[in-house]
N, C-alpha and C positions, 0 to 999 in steps of 0.2 A: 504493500500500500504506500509507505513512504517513499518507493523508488517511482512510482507513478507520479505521485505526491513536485516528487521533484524532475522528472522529465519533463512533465505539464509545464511548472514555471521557469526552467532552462529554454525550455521552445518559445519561452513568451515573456520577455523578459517586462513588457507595456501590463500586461496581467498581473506578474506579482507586486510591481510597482502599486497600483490601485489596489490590489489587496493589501499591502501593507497601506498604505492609504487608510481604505472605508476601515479596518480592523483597529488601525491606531487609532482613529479620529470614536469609535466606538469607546475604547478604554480612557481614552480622555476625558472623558465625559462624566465617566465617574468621578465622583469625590470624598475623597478621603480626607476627614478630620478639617473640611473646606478646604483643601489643599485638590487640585485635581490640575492633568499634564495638557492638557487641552491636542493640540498639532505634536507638541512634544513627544508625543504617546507614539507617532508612528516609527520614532526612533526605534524604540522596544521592539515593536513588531517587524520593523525591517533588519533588527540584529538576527531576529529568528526565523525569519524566510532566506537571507544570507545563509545564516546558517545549516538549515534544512537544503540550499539549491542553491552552491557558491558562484553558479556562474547565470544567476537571472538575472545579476544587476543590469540596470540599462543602460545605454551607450552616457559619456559623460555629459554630451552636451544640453540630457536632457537634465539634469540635475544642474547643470549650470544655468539654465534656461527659468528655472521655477528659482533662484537666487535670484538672477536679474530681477523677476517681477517682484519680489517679495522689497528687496532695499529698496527699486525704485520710487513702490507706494510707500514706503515709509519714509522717504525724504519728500516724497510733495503732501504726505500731509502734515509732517512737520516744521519744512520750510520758515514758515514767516515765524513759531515761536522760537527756533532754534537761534536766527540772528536777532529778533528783539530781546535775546539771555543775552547776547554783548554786552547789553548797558545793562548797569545795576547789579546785583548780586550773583547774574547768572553765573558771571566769569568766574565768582569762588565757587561758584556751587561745579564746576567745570574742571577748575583746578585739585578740588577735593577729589572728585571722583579719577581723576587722571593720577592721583598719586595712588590711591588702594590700587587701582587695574596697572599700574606697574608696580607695586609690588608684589600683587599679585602672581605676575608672571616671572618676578624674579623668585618666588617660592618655590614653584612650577620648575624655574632652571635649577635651583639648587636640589631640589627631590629626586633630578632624573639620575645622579648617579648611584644615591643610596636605596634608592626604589631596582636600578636595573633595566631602565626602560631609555629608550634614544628620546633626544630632543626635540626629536617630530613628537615622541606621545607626547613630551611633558607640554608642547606647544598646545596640542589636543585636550590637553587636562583646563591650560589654561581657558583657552574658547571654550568649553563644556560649563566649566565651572562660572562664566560669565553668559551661558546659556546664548553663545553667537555662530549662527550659522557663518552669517558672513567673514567671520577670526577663523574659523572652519577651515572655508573655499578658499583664504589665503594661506592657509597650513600648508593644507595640500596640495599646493600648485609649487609650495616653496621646497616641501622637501620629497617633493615627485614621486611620493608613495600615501601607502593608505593608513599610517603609523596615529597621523595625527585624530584621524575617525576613530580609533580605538582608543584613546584619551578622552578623547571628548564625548562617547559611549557612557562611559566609568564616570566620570563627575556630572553628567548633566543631570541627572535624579538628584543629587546634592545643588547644583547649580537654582533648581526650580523649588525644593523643596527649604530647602537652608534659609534662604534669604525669609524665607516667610516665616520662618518659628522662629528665626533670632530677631525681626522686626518685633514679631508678637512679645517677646520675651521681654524686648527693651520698654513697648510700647505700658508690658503690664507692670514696670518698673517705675519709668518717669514718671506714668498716668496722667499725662497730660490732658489739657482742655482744650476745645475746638470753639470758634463761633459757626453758630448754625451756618449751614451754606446757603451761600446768596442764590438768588434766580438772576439770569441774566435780564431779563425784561419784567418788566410788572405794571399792568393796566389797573388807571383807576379811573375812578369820575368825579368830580368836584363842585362842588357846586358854589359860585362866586358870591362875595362877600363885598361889603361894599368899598373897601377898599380900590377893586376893579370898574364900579362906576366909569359907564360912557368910555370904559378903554376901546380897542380895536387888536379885533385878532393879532394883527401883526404886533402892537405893541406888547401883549402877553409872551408871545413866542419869541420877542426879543430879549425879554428878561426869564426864559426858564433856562435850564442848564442845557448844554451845547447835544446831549444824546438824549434831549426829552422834545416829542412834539404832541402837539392839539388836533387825535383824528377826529373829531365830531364834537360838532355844538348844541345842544336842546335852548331852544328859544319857543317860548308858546305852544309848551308840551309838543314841539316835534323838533325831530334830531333832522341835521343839515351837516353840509360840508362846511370846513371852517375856511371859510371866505374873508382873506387880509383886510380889507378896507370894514369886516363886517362890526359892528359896534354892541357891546357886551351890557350886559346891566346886571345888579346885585341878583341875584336867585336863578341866573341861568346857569347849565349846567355843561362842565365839560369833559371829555375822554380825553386822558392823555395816556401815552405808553412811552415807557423811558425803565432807567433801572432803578430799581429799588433805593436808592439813598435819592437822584435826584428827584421820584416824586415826591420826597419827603420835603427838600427843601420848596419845588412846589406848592405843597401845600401851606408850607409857611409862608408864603405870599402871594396865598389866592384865595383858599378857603377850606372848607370842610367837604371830608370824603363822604362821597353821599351813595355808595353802591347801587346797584340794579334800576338807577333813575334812567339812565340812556339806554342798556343793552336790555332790558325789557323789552323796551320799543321799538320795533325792524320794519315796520309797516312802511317810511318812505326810506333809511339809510341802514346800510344793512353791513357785517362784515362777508367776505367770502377768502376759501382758501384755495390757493392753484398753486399746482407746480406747474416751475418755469423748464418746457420740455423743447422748446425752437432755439436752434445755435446761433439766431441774429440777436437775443437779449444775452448770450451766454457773453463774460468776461467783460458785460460793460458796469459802470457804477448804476445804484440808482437815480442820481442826479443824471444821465446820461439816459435812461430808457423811454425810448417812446411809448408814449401812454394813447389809450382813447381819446374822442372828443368829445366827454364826460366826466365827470367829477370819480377819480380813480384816487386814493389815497394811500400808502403802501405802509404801515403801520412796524412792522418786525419781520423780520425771516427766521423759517424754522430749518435749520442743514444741521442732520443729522439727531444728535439727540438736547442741541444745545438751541438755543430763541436766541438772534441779534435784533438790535433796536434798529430800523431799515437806514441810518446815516447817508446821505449824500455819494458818498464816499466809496462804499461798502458794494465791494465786488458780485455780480449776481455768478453763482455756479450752475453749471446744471444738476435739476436734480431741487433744486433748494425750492420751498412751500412760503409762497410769500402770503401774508396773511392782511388784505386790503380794505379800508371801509369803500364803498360806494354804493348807488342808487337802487334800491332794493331790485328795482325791475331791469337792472344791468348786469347782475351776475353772472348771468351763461355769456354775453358777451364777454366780458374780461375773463372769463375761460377759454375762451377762444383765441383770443388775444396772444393770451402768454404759452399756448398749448394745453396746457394741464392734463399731459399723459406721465401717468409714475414710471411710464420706460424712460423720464427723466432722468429714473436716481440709478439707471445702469448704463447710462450712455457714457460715453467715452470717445474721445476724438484718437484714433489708433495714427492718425497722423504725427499729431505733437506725443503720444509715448512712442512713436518709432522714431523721432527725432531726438525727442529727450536722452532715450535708454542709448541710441547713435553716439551722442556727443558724449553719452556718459563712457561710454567704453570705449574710446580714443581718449580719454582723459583718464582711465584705468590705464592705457598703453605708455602714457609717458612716463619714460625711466629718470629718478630723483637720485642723483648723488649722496652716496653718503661721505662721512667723514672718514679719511683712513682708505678711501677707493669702495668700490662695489655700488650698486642702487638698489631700489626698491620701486614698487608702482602703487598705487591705488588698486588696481586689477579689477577684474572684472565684478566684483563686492564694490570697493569702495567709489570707484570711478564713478557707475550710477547712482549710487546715494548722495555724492557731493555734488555733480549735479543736480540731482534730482530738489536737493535741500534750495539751489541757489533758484531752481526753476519755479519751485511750490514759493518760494517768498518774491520771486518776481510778478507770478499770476499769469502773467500774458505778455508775450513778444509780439506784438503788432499784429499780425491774422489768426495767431496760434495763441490757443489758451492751453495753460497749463496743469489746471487744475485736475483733480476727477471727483465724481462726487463720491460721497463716503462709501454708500453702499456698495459700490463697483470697488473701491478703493478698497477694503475688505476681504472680498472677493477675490484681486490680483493676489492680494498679498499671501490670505492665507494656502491659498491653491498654490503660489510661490513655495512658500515656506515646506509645504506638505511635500510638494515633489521631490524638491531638492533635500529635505530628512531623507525620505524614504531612498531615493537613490544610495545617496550614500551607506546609507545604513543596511541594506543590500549585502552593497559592496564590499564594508567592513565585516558580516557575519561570523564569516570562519575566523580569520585574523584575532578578533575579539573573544571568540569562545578559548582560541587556544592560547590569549594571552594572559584571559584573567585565569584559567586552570591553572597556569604556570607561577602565577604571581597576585594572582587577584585581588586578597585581602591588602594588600600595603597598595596597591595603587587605586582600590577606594580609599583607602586614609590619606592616599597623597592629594586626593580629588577635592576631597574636605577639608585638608590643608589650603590647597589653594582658597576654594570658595571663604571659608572663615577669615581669612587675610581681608579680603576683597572686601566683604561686610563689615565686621568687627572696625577697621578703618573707618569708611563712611560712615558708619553710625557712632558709634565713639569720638570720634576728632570732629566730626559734625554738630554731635549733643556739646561739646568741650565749646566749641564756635560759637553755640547761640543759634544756632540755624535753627527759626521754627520749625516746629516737630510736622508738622505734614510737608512742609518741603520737602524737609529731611529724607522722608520716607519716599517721597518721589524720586528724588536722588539715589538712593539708595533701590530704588527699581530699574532706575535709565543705568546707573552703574553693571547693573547687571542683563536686565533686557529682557525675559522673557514676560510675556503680555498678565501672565498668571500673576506675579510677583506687584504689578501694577495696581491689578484687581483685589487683591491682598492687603493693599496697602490703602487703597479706596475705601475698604472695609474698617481698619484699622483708624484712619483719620478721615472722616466723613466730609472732605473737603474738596475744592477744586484743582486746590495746591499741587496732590500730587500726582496729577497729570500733566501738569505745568513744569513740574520738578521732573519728571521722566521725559518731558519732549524736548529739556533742554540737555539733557545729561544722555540719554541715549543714541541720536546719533552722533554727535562727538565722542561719543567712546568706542559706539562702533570703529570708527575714522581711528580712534587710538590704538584699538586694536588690532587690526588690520595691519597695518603698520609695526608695529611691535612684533606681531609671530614674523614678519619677514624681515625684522631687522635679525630677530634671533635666530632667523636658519639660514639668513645670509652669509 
């Protein structure tokens, strides 16, 4: 039966890939102790179909192939926070984590000769242990064998599961306190005080804060567009939408919040919600889009799981739910308008990511000098994540948008990720079974070595710093990288922080990483 077992996936090497695929992504799923591998999982199952049928793995390029997609979307949709962490604190929180992730791998170099194992695994140990495929794919391009997959096998369980019970541990130590988490938008109604006497729309809107505006006015028990020249009086009422501190200040210099007086009544002004699905609205601002010739008001956009206040300014993506007051008998028009097909939020222009992932891998090909003679490159990991970072913070080069929307964005990545596990881990099966046989137990201790470096830093020299504790912890995710550890840590500090803290710390470490296993098998 086995021998069947393994002729089936030797003849087909696309089959056992997806079966380690659908089987990993099954075990993922599971959770233990809230700890679960998610994509991570197919690791495990591609060690054991390697193992069972050494020669199913699939040709390289396809496991390089699900790599490229996976950095690309993770540099366009980290882009713009990754260079707004230049200014202000990001750069320590960048610095901190760049010193644990090398000493990390100085751990790593110093274990390989009391462990037994070459510097391709202890490379291996260190990308596992920092849970990076992309540290990975530069391992093994650098030491032109499969040494570094069987390192990074062995600590990647330690890599995902570590970080999250030593966060937990610290977390139940400090006990620290969070402020509830803010909402990015918040709708109110107000009802005017006489303060506002005989003002005019536009003079209100000149004195509210710069991300709060006036969708609708109730004058003579019915709601209206709010018309600049239009002239206000004490008891009328108005809808604004802004963030939660400036309707506050708002309210201290208009009046008193009067709930369900406006949104009650839809009978002449009404809200509607459309996704934006036509590519002539995609990558322009909202000051820039053409609107109806009817009172269309664009209130907030909802992309993804987050609501912006609709700013001037503010980039439309495809895919994004803009959420607009207008004239109740105009809804299906302004549906039409903007499209409002949800094949908005999987579209994708394959044009600007085969230009992007292009330039990003000619920009992995340039050879960097080091000190002493030899180079290094970006490769084919780093080259499209550091484009791709500089793309997603540009948005749009002239006819080409850059963006994707989240849902597709998702999609690349984890189907990226998934392929390129599974290949590898294929390919490392045998390699892997007969190395931990031979030596096993000390090269998971070596694995745990590394990983506890790597944390124990970041959170100790961090807590010593002052770095607030949900930063911290975000930090302490992008330091490491895998998506669980993030999740973990969301848990753990109920903020926004540390998403913030992981989108500026993880691809810059990625980018360190990278760099680092090829300086060390250089």
């Amino acid at each position: 039966m086995l021998d069947m077992v393994r002729t089936l996936l030797e003849s087909s090497p696309l089959l056992a890939l997806f079966l380690a695929i659908a089987t990993g992504y099954a075990i993922g799923q599971i959770s233990i102790a809230g700890v679960s591998f998610g994509a991570g999982a197919v690791l495990f199952t591609g060690l054991l179909i390697g193992a069972i049928a050494p020669k199913a793995a699939p040709p390289g390029l396809v496991g390089t192939l699900g790599l490229v997609m996976f950095v690309y979307g993770v540099g366009i949709q980290y882009g713009p926070q990754f260079f707004t962490s230049l200014k202000g604190p990001g750069l320590k929180y960048i610095a901190l984590a760049a010193v644990a992730v090398i000493a990390s791998l100085l751990v790593a170099v110093s274990l390989a000769q009391p462990l037994g194992i070459s510097l391709a695994t202890a490379a291996g140990l260190f990308a596992g242990s920092g849970t990076s495929t992309p540290t990975l794919q530069a391992a093994l391009v650098a030491a032109g064998n499969q040494d570094p997959a069987i390192g990074y096998s062995v600590s990647y369980p330690f890599g995902v599961v570590g970080p999250i019970v030593l966060m937990t541990i610290m977390t139940a130590w400090v006990k620290p306190t969070f402020k509830a988490p803010s909402q990015n938008v918040r709708i109110a109604e107000l009802t005017l005080e006489t303060k506002c006497e005989n003002r005019t729309v536009a003079d209100l809107s000149a004195i509210l804060p710069s991300d709060t505006k006036i969708v609708a006015v109730r004058q003579h028990h019915v709601n209206a567009p709010p018309v600049p020249e239009m002239r206000l009086h004490e008891g009328d009422g108005l809808l604004l939408v802004g963030s939660p501190t400036s309707i506050e200040q708002a309210k201290a210099v208009m009046g008193r919040e009067d709930p369900g007086r406006i949104s009650r009544d839809r009978a002449n002004y009404d809200a509607v919600r459309v996704y934006v699905s036509k590519g002539t609205f995609v990558g322009r601002t909202i000051g820039e889009l053409p609107l109806p010739d009817f009172p269309v008001l664009i209130s907030h956009i909802r992309r993804g799981d987050a609501d912006l206040v609709a700013s001037s300014d503010l980039t439309i993506e495809f895919g994004d739910v803009l959420v607009a007051a207008v004239p109740s008998d105009r809804k299906a028009d302004v549906q039409r308008h903007f499209g409002d097909s949800i094949k908005g939020n999987a579209e994708l222009s394959f044009v600007s990511i085969g230009v992007g992932i292009a330039l990003g891998l000619l920009l992995g090909m340039i050879p960097v000098p080091l000190p002493g003679g030899g180079t290094f490159s970006l490769g084919v990991a780093g080259g499209p994540l550091m484009m791709a970072l500089v793309l997603g913070w540009l948005g749009r080069t002239g006819p080409l948008g850059w963006k994707i929307p989240v849902v597709a964005n998702l999609v690349l990545r984890n189907l990226g990720l998934s392929v390129f596990i599974g290949s590898v881990a294929i390919g490392a099966g045998t390699p892997f079974v007969q190395t931990v046989a031979t030596n096993g137990i000390q090269i998971l201790l070596g694995g745990a070595a590394v990983l506890f470096t790597l944390v124990l830093i970041v959170l100790v020299a961090g807590y010593l710093l002052r770095i607030p504790f949900d930063d911290l912890l975000g930090v302490c995710a992008g330091s490491t990288g895998n998506p669980a550890i993030v999740v973990a840590a969301g848990r753990l500090a109920p903020t926004e922080r540390t998403d913030i803290g992981y989108a500026i710390c993880f691809p810059s470490m990625t980018i360190v990483k990278i760099i680092a296993v090829q300086v060390l098998l250089s």
